[in-house]
N, C-alpha and C positions, 0 to 999 in steps of 0.2 A: 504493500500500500504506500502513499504517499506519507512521507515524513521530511521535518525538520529538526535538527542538530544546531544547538548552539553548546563550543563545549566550556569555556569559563564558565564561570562565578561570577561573583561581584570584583567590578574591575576598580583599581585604585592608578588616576593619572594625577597628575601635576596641573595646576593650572598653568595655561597656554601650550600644553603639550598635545600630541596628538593621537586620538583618539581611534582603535581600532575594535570593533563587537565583529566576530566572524560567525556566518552562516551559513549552513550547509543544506543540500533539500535533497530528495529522491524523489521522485513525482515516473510516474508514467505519461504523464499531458505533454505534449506535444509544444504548449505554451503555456504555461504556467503562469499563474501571480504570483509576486512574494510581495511582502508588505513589512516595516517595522513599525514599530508603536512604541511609544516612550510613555513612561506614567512616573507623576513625580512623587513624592513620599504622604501620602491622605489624598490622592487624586485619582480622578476614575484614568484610564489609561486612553490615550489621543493617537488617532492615527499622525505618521510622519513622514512617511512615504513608502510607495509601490514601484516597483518594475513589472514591466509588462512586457519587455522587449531584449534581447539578447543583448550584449554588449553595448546597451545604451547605458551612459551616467545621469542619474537623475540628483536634482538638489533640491534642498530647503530648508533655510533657515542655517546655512552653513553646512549641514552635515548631506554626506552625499555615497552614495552607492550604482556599485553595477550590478545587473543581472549578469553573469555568468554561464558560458557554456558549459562549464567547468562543476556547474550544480548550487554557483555560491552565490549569497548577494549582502558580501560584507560591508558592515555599514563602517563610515568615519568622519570624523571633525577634526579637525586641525584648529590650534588655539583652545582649546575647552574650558570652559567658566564654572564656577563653582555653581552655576543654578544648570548646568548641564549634567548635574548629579542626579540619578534618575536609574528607572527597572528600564530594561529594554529588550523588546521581544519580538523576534521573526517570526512570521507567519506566511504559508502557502495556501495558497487557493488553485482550485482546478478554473479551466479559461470558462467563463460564463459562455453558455449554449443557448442562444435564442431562435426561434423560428427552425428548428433542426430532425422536426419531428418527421420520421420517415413513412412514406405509404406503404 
């Protein structure tokens, strides 16, 4: 089945240092979504970005990822601030299917 791998902990940076969360995925899909979300300490948890697309880099808000051919979509920031302290979680989705219904 599809799965994702994140294998640290809780990471300890430096401020202004840079930041790496590594993500691994198995999926059978063809085209996959991967998403991270970041949730800070008594907060509900916030989307922060998706791939959707193979070696594309996506950003926001400073922190930026690729999808991966490779199965990965490691997130990172460079410069990290001490409110950039926070749980941070991969997640895959299979590619939404619309109008796909066969006769």
């Amino acid at each position: 089945g599809d799965s994702v791998n994140q294998k640290e902990g809780p990471v300890t940076v430096s401020e202004g240092a840079l930041l790496t969360l590594n993500c691994t995925y198995q999926t059978a899909s063809l085209a996959p979504y991967l998403f991270w979300y970041i949730q800070h300490l008594n907060k509900a948890p916030q989307f922060l970005m998706k791939g959707l697309t193979a070696d594309k880099k996506v950003e926001h808000e400073g922190f930026q990822a690729t999808l991966k051919s490779d199965s990965s979509f490691h997130l990172q920031k460079w410069a990290v601030q001490t409110s950039d302290s926070a749980v941070y979680n991969c997640a895959l989705s299979d590619t939404v299917r619309e109008g796909c219904m066969g006769s």
